[in-house]
SEFIKOL-284772 format. One record per residue: residue number from 1; x negated, y negated, z of N, C-alpha, C in turn. Coordinates in Angstrom, 3 decimals. Example, Ala and Ser with C-alpha at 12.3 -4.5 7.8 and 13.67 -1.06 7.14 Angstrom:
REC     n       n.xx       n.yy       n.zz      ca.xx      ca.yy      ca.zz       c.xx       c.yy       c.zz
REC     1    -13.190      5.690      7.800    -12.300      4.500      7.800    -13.200      3.300      7.800
REC     2    -12.850      2.250      7.080    -13.670      1.060      7.140    -12.900     -0.030      7.870
# end
This chain:
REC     n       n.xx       n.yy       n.zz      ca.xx      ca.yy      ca.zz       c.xx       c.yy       c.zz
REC     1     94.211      6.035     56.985     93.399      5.498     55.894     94.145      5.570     54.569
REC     2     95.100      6.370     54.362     95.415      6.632     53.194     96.621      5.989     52.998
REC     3     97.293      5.660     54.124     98.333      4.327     53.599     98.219      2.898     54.409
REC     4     96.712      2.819     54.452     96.224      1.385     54.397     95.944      1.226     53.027
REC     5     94.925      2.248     51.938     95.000      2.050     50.774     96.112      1.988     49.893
REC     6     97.184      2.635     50.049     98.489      2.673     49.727     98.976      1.423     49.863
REC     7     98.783      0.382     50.541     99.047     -0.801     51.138     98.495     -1.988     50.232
REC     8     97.254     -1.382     50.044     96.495     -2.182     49.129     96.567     -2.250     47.948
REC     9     96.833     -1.025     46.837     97.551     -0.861     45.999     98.537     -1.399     45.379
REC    10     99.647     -1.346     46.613    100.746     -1.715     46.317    100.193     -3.288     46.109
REC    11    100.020     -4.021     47.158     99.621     -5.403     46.551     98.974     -5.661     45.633
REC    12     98.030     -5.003     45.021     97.194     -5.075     44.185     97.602     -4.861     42.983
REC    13     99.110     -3.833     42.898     99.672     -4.327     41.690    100.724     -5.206     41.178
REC    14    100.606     -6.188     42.622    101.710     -7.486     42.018    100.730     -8.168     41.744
REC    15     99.466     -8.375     41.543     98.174     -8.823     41.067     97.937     -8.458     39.319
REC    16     98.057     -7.290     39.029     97.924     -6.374     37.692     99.103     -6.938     36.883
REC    17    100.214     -6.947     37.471    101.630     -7.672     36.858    101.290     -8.932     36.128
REC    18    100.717     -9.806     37.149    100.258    -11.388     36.405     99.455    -10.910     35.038
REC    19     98.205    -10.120     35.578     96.690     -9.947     35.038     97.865     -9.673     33.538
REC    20     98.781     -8.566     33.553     99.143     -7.962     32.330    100.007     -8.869     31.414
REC    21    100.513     -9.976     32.202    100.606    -10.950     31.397    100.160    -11.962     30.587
REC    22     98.886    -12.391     31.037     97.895    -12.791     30.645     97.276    -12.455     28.905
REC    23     96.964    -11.130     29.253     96.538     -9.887     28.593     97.310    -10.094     27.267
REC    24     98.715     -9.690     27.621     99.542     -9.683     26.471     99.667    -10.922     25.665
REC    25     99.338    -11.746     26.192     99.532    -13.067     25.410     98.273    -13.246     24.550
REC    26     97.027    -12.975     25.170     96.015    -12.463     24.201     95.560    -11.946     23.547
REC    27     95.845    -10.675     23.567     95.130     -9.381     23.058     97.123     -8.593     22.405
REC    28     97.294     -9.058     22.590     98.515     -7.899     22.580     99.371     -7.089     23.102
REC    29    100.184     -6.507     22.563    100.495     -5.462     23.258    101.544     -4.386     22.384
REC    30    100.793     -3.899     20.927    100.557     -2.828     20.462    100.070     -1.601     21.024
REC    31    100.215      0.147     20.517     99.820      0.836     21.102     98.469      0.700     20.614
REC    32     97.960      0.521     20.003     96.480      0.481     20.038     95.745     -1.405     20.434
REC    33     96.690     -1.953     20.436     96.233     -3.055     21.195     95.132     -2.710     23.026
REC    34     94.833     -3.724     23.064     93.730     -3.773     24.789     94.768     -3.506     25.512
REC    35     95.573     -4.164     25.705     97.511     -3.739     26.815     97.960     -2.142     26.596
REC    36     98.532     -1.930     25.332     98.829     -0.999     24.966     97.907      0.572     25.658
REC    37     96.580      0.122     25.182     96.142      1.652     25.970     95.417      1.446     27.702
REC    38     95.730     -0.329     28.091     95.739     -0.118     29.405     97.773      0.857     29.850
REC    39     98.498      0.351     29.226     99.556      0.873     29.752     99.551      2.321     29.467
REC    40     98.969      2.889     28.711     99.248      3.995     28.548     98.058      4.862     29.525
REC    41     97.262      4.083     29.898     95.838      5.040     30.807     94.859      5.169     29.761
REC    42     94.991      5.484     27.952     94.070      5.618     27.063     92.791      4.963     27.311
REC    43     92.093      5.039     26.388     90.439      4.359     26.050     90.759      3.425     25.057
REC    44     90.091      2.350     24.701     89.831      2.071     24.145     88.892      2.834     22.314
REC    45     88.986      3.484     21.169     88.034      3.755     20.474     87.326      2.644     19.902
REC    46     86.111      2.856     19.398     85.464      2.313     18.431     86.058      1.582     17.534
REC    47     85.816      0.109     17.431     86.329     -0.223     16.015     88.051     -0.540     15.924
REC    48     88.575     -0.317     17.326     90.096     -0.432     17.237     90.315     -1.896     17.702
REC    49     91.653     -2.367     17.339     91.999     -3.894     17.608     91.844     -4.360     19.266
REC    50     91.432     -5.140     19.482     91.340     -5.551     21.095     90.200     -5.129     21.569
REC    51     89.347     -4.307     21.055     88.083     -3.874     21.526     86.733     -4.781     21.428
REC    52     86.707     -5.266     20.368     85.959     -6.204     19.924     86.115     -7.615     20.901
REC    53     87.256     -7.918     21.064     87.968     -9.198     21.751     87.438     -9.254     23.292
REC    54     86.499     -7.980     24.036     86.086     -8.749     25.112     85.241     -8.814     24.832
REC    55     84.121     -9.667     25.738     82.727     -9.787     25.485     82.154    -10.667     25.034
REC    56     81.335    -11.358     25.034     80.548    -12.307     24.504     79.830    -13.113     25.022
REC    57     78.963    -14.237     25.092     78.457    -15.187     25.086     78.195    -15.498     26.817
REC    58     77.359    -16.137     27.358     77.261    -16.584     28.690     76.011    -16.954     29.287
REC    59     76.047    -17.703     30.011     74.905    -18.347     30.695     74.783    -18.612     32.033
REC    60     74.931    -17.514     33.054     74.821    -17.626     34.587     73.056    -17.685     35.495
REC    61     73.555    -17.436     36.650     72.424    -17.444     37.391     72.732    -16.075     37.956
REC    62     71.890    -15.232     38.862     71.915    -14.260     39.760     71.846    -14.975     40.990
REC    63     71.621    -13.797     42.254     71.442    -14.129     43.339     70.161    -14.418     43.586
REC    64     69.530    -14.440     42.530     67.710    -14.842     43.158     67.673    -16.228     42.050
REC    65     68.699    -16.652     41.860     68.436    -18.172     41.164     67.973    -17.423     39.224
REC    66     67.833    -16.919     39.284     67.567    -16.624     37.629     68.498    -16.237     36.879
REC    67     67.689    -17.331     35.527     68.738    -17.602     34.701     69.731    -15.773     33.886
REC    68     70.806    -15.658     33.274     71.111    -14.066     32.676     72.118    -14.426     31.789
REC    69     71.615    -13.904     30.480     72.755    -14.800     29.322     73.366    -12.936     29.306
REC    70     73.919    -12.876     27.717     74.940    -11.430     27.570     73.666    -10.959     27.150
REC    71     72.267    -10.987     26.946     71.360    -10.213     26.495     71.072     -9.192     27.162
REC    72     71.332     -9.389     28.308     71.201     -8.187     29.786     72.398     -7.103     30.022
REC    73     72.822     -7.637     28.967     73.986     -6.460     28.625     73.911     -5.442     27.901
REC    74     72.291     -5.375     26.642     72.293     -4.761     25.892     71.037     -3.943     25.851
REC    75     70.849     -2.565     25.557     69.535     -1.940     25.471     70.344     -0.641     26.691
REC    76     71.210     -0.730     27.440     71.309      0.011     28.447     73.327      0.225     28.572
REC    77     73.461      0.905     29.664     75.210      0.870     29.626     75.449     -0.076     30.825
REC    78     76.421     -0.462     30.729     77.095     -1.834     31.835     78.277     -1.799     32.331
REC    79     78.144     -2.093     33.850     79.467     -2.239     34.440     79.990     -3.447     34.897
REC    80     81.008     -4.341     34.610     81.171     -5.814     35.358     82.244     -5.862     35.861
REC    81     82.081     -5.812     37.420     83.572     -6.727     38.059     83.311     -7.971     37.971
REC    82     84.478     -8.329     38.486     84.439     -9.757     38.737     85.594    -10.273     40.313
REC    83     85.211    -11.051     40.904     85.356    -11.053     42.349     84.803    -12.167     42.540
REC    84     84.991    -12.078     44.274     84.555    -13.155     44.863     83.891    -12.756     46.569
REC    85     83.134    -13.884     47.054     82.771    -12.706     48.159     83.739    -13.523     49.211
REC    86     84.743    -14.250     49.396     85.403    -14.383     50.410     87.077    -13.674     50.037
REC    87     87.111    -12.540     49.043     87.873    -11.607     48.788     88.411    -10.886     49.948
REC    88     89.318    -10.627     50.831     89.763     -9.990     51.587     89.661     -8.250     51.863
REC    89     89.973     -7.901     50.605     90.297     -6.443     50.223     89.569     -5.672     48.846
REC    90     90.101     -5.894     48.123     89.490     -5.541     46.649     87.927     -5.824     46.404
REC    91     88.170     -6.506     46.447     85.907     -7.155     46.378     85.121     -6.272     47.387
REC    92     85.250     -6.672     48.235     83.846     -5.503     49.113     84.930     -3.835     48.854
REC    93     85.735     -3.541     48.940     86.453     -1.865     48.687     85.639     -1.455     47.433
REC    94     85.718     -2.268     46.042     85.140     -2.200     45.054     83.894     -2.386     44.924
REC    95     83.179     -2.618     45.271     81.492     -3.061     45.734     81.131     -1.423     46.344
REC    96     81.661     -1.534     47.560     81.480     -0.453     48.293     81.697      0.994     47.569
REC    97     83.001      0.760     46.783     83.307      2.495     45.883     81.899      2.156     44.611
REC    98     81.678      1.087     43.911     80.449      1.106     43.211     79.148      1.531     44.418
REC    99     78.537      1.149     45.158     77.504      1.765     45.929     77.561      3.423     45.768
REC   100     78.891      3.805     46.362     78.565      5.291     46.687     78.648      5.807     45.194
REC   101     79.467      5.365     44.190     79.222      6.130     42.959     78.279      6.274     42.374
REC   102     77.229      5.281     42.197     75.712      5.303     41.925     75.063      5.873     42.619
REC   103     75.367      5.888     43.773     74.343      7.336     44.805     74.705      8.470     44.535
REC   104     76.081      8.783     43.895     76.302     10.052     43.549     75.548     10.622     42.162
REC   105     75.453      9.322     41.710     74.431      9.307     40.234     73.211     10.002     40.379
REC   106     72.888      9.480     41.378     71.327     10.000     41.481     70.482      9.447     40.484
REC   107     69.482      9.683     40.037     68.370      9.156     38.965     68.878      8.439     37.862
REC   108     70.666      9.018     37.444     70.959      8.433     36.342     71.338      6.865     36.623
REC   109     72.055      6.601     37.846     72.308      5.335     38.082     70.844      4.136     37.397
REC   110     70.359      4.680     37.578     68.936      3.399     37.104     69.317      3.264     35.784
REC   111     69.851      3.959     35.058     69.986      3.462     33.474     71.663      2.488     33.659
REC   112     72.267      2.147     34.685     73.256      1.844     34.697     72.985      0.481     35.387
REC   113     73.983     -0.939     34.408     73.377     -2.159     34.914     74.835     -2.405     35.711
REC   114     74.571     -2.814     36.952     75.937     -3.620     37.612     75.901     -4.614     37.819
REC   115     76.894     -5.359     37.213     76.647     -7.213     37.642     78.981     -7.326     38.459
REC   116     77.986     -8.277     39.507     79.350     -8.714     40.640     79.254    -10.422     40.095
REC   117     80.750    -10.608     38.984     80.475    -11.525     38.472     82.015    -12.256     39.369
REC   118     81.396    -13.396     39.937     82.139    -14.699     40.683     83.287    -14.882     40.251
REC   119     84.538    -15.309     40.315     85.609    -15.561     39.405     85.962    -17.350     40.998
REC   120     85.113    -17.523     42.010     85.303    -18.535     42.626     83.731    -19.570     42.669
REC   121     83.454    -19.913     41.971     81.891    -20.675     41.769     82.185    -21.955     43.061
REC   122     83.203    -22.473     43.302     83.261    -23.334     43.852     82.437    -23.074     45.287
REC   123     82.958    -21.321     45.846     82.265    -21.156     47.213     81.083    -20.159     46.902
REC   124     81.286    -20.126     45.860     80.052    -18.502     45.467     78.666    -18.812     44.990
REC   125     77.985    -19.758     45.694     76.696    -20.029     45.283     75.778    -19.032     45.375
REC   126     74.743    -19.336     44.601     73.934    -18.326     44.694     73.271    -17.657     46.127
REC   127     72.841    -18.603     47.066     72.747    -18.378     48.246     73.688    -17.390     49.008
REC   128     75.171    -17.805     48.725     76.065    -16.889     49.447     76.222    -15.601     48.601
REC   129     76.331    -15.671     47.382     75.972    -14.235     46.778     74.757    -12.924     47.025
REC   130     73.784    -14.152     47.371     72.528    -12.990     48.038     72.915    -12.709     49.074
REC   131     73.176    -12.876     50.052     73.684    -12.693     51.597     75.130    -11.513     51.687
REC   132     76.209    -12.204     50.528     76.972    -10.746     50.110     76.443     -9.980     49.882
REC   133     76.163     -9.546     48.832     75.349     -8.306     48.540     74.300     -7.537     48.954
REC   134     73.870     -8.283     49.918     73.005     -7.643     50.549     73.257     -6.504     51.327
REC   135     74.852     -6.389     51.499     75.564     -5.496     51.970     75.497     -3.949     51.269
REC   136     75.295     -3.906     49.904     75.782     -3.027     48.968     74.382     -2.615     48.279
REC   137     74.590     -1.747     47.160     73.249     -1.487     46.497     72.468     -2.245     45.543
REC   138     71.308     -2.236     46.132     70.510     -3.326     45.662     70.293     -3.593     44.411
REC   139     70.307     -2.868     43.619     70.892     -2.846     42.153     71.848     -3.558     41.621
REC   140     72.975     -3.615     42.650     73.858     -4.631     42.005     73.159     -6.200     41.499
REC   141     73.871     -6.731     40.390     73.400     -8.196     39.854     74.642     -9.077     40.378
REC   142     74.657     -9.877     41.181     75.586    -11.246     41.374     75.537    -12.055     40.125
REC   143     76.405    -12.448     39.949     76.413    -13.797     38.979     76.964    -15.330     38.867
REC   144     76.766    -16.078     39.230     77.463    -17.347     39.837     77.335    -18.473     38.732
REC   145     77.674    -19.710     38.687     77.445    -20.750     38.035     78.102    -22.229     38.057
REC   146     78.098    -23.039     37.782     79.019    -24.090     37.593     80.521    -23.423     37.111
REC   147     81.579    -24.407     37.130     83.040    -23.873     37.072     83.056    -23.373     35.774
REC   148     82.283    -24.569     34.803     82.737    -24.161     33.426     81.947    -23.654     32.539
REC   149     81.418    -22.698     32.795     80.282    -21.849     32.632     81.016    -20.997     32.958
REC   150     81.667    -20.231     34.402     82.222    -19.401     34.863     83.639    -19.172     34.339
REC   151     84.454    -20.387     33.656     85.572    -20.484     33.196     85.440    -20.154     31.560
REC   152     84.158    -20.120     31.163     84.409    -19.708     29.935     83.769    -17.799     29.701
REC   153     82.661    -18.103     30.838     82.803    -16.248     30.268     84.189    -15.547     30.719
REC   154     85.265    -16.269     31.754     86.382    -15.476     31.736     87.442    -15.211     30.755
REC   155     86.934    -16.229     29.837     88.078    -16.223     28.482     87.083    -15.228     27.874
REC   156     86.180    -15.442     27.302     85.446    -14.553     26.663     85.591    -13.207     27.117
REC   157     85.774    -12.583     28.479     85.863    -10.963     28.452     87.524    -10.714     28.980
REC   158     88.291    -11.781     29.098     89.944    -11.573     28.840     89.890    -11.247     30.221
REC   159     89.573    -11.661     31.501     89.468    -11.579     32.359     90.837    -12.992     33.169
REC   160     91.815    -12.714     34.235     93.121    -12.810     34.809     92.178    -13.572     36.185
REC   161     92.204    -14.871     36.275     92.128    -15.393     37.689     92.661    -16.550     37.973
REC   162     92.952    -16.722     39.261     93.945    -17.948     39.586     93.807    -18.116     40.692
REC   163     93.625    -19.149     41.120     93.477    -20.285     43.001     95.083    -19.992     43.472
REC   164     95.289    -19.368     45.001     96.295    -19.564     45.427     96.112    -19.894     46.840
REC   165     96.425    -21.645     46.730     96.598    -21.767     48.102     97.126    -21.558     49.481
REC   166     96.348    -21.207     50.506     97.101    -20.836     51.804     97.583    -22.000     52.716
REC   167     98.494    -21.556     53.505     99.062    -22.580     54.555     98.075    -22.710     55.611
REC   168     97.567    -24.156     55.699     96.930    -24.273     56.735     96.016    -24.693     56.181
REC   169     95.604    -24.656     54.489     94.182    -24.972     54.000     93.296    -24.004     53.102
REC   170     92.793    -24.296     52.402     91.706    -22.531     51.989     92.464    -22.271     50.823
REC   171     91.879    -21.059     50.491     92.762    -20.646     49.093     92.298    -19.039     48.819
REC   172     92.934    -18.366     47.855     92.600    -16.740     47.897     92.242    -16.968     46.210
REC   173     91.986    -15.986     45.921     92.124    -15.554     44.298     92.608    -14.585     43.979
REC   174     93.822    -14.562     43.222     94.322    -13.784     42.482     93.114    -13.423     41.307
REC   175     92.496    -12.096     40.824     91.973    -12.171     39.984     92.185    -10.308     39.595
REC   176     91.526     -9.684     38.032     91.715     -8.887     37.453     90.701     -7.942     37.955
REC   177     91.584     -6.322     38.924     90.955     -5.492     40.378     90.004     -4.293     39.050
REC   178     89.797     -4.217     38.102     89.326     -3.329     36.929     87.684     -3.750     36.875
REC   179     87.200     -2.396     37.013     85.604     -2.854     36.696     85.345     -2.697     34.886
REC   180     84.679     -3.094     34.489     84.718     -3.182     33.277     83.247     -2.429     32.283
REC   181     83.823     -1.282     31.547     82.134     -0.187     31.201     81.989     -1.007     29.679
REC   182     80.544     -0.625     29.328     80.450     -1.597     28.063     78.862     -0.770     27.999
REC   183     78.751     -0.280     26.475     78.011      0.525     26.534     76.833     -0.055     26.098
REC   184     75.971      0.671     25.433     73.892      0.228     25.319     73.860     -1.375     24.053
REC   185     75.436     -1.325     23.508     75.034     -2.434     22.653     76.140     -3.567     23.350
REC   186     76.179     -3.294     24.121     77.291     -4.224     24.416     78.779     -4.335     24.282
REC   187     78.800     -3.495     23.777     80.143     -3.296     23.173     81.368     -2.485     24.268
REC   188     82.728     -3.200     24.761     83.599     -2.639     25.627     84.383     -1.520     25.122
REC   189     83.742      0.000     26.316     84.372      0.749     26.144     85.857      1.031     27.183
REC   190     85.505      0.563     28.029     86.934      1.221     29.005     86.442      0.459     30.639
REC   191     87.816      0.969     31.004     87.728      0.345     32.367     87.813      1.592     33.480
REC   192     87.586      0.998     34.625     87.559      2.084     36.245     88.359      1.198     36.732
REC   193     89.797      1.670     36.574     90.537      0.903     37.524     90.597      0.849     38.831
REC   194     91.270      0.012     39.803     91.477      0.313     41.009     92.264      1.195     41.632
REC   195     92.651      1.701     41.128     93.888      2.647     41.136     93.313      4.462     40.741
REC   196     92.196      4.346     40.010     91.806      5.748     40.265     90.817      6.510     40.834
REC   197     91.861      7.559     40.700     90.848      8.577     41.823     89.385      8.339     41.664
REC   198     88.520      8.843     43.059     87.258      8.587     43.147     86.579      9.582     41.786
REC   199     87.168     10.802     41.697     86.489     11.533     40.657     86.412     11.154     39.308
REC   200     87.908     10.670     38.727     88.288      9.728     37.690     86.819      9.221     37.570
REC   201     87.177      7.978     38.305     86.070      6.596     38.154     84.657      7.379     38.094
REC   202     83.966      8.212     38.788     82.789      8.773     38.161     82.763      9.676     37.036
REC   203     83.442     10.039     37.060     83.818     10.766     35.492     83.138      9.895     34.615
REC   204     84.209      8.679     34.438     83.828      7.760     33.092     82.077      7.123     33.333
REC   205     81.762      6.611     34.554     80.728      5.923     34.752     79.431      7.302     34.151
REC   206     79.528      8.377     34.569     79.002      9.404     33.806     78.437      9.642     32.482
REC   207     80.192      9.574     31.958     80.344      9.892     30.374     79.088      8.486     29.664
REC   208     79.707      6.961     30.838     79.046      6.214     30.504     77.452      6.339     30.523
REC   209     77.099      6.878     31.276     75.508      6.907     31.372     74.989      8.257     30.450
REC   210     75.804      8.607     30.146     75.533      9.955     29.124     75.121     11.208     29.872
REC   211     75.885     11.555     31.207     75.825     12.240     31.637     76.698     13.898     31.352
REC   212     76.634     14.940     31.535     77.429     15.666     30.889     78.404     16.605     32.430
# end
């Protein structure tokens, strides 16, 4: 098990390579730039350059067909991947490490919103999003939409995705493996990468829910 994940990793960071290019062309890559304290492992603080720069604006559906703009982002703390459900590896691994971390939550998880936001609308209808998730905790929020709806909240939270076609037909997505925390006003505090430890990643989701 541990160098199948090792396996995954490793691919997963010729994935992060693109994503960090991306990144840099946007946001920067100062030490207090969004790059800068992903390279370094840091947080993001309050009020620092690149912090402000994710987030904003949007108009999807869930898996039960209802409508969810960024208002559902605010009043509470928030977590957003973004994925797809014909993802190979990363998408359900990440789904699945979100399930058990919220059960480790216990009572606090309810103050914690999770949305599994599409980065492939073309196959990710709402229909097939309910049927994914049905896998995972019911709490989770799907989010799907037309392309360009879906193509613009990815500029808006600086989010890395790209169609790569396979031989034979079909296609994968390269897209950005980081869940994304964003606290009671909306505002992006830090990420749970794929890459850290299980304790790490509840740590922050914790700190996030104001746990001590």
């Amino acid at each position: 098990m541990n160098g199948l994940r090792a396996i995954r990793i490793g691919l997963w960071a010729i994935v992060g390579l693109a994503a960090i290019a991306v990144v840099a062309l946007t946001v920067g890559t100062g030490p207090d730039s969004l790059l800068g304290r992903f390279l370094t492992g840091g947080e993001p603080a309050a009020g620092s350059p690149g912090v402000g720069s994710v987030g904003g604006p949007f108009s999807l559906v869930n898996q039960r067909g209802e409508t969810v703009t960024e208002a559902a982002l605010k009043g509470h703390p928030s977590a957003l991947f973004f994925g797809y459900t014909y993802c190979p590896d990363v998408c359900p691994t990440t789904l699945a490490d979100l399930t058990a971390w919220m059960k480790e939550l216990g009572p606090d998880a309810d103050r914690l919103k999770v949305f599994f936001v599409t980065v492939d609308p073309e196959r990710d209808t709402v229909e097939q999003m309910a049927a994914y998730l049905a896998a995972f905790d019911p709490r989770i929020t799907g989010l799907t939409g037309p392309p360009p709806a879906i193509d613009a909240m990815l500029k808006e939270y600086r989010i890395y995705a790209r169609k790569v076609p396979q031989e034979g037909g079909g296609y994968l997505m390269d897209h950005s493996a980081a869940v994304y925390l964003f606290d009671n006003n909306a505002a992006f505090t830090a990420t749970v990468d794929y890459t850290d430890p299980p304790s790490a990643a509840l740590a922050k989701l914790k700190r996030l829910v104001g746990v001590s």
